[in-house]
N, C-alpha and C positions, 0 to 999 in steps of 0.2 A: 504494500500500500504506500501511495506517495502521496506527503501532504503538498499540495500546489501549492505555489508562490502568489502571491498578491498584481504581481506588474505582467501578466497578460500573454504569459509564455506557456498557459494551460490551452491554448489554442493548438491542436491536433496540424503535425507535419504531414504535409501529404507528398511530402519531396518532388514534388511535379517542379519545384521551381528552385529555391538555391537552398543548398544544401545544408543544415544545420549540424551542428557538431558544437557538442556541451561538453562541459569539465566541470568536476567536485572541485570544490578548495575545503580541505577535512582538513581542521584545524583540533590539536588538543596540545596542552599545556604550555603553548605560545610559539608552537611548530606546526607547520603546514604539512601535509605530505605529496611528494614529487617521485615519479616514477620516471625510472627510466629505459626506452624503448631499446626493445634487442635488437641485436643487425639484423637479421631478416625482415622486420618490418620497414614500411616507408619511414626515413626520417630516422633512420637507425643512429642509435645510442645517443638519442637527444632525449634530454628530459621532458616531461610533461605534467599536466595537473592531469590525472585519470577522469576517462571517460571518452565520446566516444559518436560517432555517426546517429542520429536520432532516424530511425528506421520508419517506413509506411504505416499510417495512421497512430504514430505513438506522439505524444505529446513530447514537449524537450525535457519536463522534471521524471517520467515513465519512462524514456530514454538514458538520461541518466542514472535512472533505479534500475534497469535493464544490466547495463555498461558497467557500474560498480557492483556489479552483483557477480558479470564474468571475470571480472578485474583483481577483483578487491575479495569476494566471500561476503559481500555484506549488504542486505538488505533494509527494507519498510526506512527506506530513507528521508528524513522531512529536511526539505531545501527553500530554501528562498534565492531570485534572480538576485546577481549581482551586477552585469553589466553584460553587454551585449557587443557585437559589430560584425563587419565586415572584413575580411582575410582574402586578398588571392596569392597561390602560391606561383611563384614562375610558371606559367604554361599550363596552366589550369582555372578551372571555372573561381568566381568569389565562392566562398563561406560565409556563412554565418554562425560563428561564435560566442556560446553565449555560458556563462560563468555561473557555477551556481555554489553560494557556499551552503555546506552541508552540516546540517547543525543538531541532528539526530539520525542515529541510526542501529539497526542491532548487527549485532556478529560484533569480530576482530577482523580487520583490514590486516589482512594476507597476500603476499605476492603470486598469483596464480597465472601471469602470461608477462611479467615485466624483466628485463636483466638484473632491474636492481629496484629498491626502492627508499626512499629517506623521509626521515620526519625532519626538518631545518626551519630554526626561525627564519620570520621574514626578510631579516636584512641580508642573510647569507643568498638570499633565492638568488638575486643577480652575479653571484658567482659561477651558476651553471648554466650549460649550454641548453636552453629549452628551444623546443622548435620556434618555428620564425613566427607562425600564430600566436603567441601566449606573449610574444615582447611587451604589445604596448599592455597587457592585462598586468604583467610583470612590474612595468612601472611604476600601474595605479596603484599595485599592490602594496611597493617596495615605498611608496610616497605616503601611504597613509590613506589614501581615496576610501579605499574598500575597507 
């Protein structure tokens, strides 16, 4: 069960049009947690905030309850939007990016598909190499915005 978020992201993807892709920001005792992707995936051994392509008829907060559930082991996720935009990567269509920090959940956040994974306060995040999507989230994060 996912509790929706308030700002209007419980509207159902129908990916007919650009494609959304959401990230957890799981925050506990003043560290985030960042994963990071194996070489065989695109965007090999860059880090990222877990989660994941929001599939046909799933909404973005069900998508990310989806996404950390393969990710992570961990379910009945309650999130709220944190910010949102648009991404294109070299030679590929925009994204749409949208952040969600994740402020309950059950299980233990388990490494189940990542090379690695870290709990780091915020100021350290800008010391790792996170895909080129997450930069400018990175800075709202590392400034205090979020």
């Amino acid at each position: 069960m996912v509790a929706e978020d308030t700002l209007g992201s419980g509207k159902l993807c129908s990916n007919m049009g650009m494609l959304q892709v959401v990230a957890g920001v799981i925050e506990r005792e003043g560290r985030i947690l960042i994963c990071r992707r194996t070489p065989k995936q695109s965007h090999p051994l860059k880090w990222e905030f877990p989660g994941g392509k929001v599939e046909h008829g799933e909404t973005p907060p069900q998508g990310l309850e989806r996404e950390l559930s393969e990710e992570l082991g961990i379910h009945s996720i309650t999130c709220e939007e944190m910010t949102r935009y648009e991404y294109t990567y070299p030679g590929k269509h925009p994204i749409r990016l949208i952040f969600f920090r994740v402020t309950e959940f059950e299980g233990e956040p388990r490494n189940l598909i990542f090379e690695e994974m870290h709990w780091e306060p915020r100021q350290h995040l800008p010391e790792f190499d996170l895909v080129d999507g997450d930069i400018e989230f990175l800075r709202g994060i590392s400034a205090g915005i979020y």
